[in-house]
PLY file of the C-alpha trace (Angstrom):
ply
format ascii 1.0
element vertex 120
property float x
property float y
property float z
element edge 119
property int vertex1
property int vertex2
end_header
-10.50 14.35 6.11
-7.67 11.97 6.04
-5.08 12.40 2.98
-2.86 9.35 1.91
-0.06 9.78 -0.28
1.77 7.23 -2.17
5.20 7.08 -3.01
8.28 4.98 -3.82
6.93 3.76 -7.32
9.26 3.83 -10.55
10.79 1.22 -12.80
12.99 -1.79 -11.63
14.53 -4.64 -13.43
12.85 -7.88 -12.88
14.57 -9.13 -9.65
15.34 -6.13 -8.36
13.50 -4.18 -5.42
11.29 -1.27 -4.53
9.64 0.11 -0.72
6.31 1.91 -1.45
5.04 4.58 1.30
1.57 4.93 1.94
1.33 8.61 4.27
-1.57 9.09 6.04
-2.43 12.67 7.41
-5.71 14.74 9.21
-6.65 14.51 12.42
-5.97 10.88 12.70
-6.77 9.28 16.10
-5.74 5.51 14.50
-5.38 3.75 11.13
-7.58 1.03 11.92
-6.30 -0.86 8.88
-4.64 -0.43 5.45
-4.91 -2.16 2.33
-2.27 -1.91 -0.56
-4.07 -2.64 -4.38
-2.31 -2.81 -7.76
-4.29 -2.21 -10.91
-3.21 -2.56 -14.59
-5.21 -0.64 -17.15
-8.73 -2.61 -18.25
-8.25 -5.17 -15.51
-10.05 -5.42 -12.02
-8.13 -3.65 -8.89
-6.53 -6.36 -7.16
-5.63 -6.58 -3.83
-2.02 -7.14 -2.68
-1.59 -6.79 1.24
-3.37 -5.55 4.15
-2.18 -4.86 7.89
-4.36 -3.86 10.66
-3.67 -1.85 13.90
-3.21 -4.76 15.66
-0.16 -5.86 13.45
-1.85 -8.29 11.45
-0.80 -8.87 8.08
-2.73 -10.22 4.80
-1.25 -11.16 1.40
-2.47 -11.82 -2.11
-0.86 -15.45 -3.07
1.07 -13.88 -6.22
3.15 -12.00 -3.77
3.36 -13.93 -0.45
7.01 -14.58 0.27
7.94 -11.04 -1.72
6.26 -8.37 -0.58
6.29 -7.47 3.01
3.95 -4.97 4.62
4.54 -3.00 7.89
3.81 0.22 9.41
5.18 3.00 11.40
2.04 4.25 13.63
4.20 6.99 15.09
4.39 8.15 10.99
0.80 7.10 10.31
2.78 5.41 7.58
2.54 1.54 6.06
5.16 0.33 3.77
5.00 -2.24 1.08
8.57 -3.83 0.75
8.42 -5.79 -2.70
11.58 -7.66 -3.27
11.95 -10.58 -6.49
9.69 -8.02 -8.53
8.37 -9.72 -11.82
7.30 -8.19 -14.76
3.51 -9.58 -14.02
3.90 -6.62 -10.88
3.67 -4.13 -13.11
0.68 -2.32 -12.32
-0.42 1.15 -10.31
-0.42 0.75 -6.99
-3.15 2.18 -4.64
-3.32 2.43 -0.77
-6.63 2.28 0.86
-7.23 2.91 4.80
-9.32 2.62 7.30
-9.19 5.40 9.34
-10.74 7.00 13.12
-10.20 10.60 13.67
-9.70 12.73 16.74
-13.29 13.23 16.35
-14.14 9.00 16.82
-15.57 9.57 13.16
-14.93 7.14 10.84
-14.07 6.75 7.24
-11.83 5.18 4.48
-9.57 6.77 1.53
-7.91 6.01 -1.35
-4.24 7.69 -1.70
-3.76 8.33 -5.50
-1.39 5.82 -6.83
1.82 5.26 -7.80
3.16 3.68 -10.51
5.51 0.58 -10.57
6.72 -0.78 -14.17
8.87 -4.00 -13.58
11.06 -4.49 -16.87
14.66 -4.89 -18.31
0 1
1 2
2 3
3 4
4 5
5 6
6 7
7 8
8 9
9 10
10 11
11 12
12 13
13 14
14 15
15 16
16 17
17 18
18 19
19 20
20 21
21 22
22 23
23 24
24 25
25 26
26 27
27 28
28 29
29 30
30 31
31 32
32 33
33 34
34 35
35 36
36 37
37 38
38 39
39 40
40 41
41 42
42 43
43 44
44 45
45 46
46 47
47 48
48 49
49 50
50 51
51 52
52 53
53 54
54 55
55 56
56 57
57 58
58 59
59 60
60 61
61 62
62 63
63 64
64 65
65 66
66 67
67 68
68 69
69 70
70 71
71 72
72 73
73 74
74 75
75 76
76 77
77 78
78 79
79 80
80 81
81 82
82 83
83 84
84 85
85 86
86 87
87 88
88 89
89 90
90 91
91 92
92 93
93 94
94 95
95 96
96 97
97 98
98 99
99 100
100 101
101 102
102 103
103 104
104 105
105 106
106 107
107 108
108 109
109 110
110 111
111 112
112 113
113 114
114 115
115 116
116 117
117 118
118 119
């Protein structure tokens, strides 16, 4: 079974900067695609950015021209560079992927969140 990890969460002042790390391990043959989510407590999960293996990159409007996603395929890794944070970012933040193994099975995770609290 794939494992993702998330880290790179903490608090920030509004303005300021922080690169989340999504880790994938297992006996991954490809991320086919990963998706980064951001939930607040009693609210819907809401999707922030994807990227596929092909380098293709998705973003929720809120954050487009902010947040930059990218990945390191040699790491099985995907980043989430959010830069001009706002206090409205606050929120968990959740990587989901896409994932084939060594096996050509198939399957998606969810890593188990880290937490990013934007405020002065």
């Amino acid at each position: 079974q794939v494992q993702l990890v998330e880290s790179g969460g903490g608090l920030v002042q509004p303005g300021g900067s922080l690169r989340l790390s999504c880790a994938a391990s297992g006996s991954i043959f490809s991320i086919n695609y990963i998706y980064w989510y951001r939930q607040v407590p009693g609210k819907q999960r809401e999707l922030v950015a994807g990227i596929t293996s092909a380098g293709s990159t998705n973003y929720a409007d809120s954050v487009k021209g902010r947040f930059t996603i990218s990945r390191d395929n040699a790491k099985n890794t995907v980043y989430l560079q959010m830069d001009s944070l706002k206090p409205e970012d606050t929120a968990g933040y959740f990587c989901y992927a896409d994932v084939t193994y060594t096996s050509r099975a198939r399957n998606t995770a969810w890593g188990q969140g880290t937490q990013v609290t934007v405020s002065s």
